[in-house]
Backbone as a chain_set.jsonl record, in Angstrom:
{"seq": "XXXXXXXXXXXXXXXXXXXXXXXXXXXXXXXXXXXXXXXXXXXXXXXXXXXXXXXXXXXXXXXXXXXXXXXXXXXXXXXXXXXXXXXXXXXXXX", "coords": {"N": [[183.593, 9.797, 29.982], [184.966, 8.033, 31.616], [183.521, 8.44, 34.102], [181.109, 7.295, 33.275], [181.859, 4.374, 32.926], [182.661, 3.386, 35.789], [180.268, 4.139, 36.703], [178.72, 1.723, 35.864], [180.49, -0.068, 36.968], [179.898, 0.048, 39.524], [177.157, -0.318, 39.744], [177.001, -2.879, 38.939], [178.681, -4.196, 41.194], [177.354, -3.817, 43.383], [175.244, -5.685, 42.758], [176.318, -8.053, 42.294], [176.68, -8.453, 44.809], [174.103, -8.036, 46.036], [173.347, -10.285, 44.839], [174.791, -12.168, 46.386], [174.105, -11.631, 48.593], [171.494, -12.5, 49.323], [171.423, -15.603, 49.242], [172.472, -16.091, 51.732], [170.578, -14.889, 53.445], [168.672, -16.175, 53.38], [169.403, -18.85, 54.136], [169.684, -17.995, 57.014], [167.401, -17.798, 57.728], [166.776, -20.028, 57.494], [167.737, -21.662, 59.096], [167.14, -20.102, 62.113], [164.328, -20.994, 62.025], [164.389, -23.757, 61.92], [166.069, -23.58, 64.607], [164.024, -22.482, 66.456], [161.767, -24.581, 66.087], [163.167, -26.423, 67.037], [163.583, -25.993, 69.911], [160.791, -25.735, 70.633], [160.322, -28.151, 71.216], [159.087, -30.071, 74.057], [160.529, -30.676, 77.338], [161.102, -34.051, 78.356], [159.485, -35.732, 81.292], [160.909, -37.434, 83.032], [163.486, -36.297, 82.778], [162.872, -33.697, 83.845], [162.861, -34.522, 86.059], [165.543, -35.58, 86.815], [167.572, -34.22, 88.367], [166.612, -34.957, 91.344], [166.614, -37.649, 91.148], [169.165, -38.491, 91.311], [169.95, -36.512, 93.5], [168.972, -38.86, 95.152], [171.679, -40.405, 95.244], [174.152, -42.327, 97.091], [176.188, -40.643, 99.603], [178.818, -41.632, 99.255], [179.082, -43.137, 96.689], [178.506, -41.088, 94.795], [180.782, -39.475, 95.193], [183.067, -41.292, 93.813], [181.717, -41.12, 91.275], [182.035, -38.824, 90.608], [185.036, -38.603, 90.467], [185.721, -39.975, 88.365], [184.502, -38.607, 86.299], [181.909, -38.532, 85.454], [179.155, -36.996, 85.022], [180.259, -35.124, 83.043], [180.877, -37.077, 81.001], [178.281, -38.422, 80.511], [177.327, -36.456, 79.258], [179.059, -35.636, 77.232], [178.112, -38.402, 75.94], [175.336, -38.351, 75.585], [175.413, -36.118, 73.857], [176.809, -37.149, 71.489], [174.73, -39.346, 71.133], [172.756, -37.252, 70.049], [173.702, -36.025, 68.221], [174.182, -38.049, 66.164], [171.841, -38.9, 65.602], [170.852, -36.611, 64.473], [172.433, -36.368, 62.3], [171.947, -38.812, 60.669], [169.35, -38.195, 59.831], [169.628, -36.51, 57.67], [169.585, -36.125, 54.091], [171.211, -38.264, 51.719], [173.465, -38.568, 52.898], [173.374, -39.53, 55.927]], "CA": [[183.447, 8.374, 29.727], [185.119, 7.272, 32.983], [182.17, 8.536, 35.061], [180.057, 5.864, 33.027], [182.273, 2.863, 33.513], [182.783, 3.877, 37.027], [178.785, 3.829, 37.518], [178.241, 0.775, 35.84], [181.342, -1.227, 37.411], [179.092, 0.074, 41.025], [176.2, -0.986, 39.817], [177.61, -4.991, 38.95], [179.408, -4.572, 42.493], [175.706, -3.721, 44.243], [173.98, -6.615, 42.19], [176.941, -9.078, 42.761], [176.346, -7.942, 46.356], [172.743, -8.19, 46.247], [172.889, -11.776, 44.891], [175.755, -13.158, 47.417], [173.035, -11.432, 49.989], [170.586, -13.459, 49.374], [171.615, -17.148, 49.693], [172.921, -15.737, 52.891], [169.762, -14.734, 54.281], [167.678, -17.066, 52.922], [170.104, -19.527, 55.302], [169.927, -17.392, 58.051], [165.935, -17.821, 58.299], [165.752, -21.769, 57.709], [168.108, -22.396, 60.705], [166.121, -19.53, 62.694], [163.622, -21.522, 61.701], [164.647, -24.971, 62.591], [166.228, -23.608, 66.291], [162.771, -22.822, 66.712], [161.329, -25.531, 65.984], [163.871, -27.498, 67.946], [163.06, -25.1, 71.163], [159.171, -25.716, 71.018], [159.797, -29.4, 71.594], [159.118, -30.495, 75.225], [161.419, -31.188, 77.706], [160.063, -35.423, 78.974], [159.505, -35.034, 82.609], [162.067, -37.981, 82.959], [164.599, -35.532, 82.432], [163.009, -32.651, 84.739], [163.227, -35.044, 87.51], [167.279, -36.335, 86.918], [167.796, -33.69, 89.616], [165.922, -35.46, 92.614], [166.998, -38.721, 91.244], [170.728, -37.814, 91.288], [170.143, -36.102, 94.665], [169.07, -39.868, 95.947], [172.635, -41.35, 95.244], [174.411, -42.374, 98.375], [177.583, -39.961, 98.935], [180.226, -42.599, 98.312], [179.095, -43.661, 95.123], [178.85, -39.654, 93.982], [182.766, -39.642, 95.379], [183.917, -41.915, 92.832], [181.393, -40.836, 89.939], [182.883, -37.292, 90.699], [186.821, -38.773, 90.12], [185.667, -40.538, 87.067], [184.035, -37.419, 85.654], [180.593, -38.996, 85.379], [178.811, -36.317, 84.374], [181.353, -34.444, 81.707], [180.9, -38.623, 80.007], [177.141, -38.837, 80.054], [176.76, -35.058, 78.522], [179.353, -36.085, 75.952], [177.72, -39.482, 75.069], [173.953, -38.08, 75.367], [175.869, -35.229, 72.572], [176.996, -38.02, 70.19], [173.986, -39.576, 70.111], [171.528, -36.679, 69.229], [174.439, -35.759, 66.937], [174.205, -39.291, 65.497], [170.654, -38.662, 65.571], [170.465, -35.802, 63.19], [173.542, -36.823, 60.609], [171.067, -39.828, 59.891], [168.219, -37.705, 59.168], [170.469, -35.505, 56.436], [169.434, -37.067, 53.061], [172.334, -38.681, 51.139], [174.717, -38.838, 53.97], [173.012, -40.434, 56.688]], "C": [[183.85, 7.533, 30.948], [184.321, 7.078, 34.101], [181.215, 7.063, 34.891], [180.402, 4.401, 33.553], [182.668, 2.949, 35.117], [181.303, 3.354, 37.443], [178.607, 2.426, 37.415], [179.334, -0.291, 36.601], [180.766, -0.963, 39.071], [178.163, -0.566, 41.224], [176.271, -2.511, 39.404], [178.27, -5.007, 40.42], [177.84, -4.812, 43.509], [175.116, -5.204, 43.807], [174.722, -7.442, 42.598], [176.743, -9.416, 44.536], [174.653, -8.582, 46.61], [172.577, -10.218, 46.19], [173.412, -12.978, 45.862], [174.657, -12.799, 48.755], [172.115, -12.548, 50.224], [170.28, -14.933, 49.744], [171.547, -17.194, 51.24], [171.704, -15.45, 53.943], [168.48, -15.487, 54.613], [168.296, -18.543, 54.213], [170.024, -19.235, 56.887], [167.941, -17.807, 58.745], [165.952, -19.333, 58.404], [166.597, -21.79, 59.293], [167.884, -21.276, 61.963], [164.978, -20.166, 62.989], [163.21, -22.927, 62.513], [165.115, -24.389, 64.25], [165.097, -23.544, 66.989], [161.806, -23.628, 67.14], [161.804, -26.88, 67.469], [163.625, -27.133, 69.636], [161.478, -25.409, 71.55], [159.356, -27.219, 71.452], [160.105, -29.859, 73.256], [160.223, -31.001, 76.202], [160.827, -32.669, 78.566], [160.201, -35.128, 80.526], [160.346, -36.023, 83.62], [163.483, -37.493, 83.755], [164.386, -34.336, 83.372], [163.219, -32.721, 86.047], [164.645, -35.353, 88.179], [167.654, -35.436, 88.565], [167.902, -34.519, 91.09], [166.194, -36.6, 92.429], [168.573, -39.02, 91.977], [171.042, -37.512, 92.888], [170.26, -37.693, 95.572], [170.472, -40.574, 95.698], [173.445, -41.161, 96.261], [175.853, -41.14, 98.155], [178.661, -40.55, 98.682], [180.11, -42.588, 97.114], [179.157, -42.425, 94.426], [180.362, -39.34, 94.195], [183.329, -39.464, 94.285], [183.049, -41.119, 91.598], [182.059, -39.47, 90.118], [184.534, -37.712, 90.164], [186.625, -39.404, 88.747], [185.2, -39.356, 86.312], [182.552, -37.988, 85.122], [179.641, -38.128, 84.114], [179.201, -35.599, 83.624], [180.899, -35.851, 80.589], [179.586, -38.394, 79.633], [176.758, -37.588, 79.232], [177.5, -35.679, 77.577], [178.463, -37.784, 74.791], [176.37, -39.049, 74.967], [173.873, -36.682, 73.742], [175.598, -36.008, 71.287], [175.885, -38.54, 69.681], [172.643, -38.754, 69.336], [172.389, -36.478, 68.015], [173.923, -37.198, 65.238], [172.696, -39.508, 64.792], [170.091, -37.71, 64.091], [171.016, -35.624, 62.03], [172.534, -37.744, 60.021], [169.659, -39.284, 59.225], [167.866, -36.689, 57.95], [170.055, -36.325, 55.224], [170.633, -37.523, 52.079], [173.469, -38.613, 52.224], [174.149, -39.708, 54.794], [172.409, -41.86, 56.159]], "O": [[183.232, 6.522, 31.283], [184.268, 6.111, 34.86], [180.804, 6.216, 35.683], [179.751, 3.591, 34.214], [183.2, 1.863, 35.352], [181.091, 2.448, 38.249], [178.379, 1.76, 38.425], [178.887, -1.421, 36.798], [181.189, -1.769, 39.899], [177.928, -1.252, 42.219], [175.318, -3.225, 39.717], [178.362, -6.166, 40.825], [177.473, -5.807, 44.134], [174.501, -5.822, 44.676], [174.165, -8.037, 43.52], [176.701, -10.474, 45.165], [174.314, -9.504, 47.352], [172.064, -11.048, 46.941], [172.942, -14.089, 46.111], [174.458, -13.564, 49.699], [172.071, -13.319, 51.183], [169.291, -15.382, 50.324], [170.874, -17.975, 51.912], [171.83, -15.741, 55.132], [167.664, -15.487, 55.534], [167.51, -19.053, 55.012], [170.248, -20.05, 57.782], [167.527, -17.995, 59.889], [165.27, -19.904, 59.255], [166.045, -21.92, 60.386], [168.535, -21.596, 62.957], [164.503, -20.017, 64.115], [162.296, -23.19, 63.295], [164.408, -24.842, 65.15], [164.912, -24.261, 67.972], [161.14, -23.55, 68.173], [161.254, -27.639, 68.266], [163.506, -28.033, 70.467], [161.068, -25.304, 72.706], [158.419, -27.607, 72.149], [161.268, -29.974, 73.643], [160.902, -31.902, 75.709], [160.054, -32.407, 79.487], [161.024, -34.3, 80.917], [160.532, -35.682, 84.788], [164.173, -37.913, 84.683], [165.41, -33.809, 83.807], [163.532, -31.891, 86.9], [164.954, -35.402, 89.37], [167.928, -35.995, 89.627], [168.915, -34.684, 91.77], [166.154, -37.184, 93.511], [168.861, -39.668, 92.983], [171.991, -38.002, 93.5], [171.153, -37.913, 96.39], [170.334, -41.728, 96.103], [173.658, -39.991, 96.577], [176.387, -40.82, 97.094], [179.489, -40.062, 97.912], [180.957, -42.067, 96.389], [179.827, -42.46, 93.393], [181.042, -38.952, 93.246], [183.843, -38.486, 93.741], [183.773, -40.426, 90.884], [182.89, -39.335, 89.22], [185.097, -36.92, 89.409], [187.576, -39.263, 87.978], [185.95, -39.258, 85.341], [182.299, -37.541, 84.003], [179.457, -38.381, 82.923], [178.201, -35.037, 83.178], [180.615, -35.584, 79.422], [179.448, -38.134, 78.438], [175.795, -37.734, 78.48], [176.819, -36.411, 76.86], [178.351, -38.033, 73.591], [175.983, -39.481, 73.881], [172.951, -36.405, 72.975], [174.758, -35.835, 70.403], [175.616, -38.522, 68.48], [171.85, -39.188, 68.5], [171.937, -36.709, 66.894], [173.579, -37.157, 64.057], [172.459, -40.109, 63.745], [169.338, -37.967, 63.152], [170.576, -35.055, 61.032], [172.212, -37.512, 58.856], [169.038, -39.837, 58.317], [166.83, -36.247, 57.453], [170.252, -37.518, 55.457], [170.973, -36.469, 51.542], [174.588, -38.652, 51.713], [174.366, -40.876, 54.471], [172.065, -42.723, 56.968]]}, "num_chains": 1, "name": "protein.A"}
């Protein structure tokens, strides 16, 4: 008789298993999914140029933007606002 409740308390561990799997993978594909998505979209050519723009700034003025941390600021504020960007596009929160 112990054999039996033995099998069947394996087979509720497998299925409990099976069903916690699932949510889990089912999650795992949408934001697969979405990085995807987010990867196919273009980089503006704006942005492929910053380089050669950047390069034209005199070297004083790169000096100081270097002691201010220039670029560490504009990555964090160009962060916030895609962040800001995609909290608003969440339904009931944004």
């Amino acid at each position: 008789m112990d054999y039996l409740i033995d099998f069947l308390s394996q087979i509720l561990v497998w299925l409990k298993d099976l069903l916690l799997w699932i949510p889990r993978k089912l999650t795992e594909l949408v934001l697969d999914a979405l990085a995807a998505l987010i990867e196919a979209i273009p980089v503006p050519a704006w942005l492929s140029n910053a380089g050669s723009y950047l390069a034209g700034i005199d070297p004083t003025i790169a000096f100081f933007l270097q002691g201010f941390r220039f670029a560490e600021g504009l990555t964090i504020i160009f962060a916030a606002y895609i962040l800001r960007f995609l909290i608003r596009r969440i339904p009931l929160i944004g």
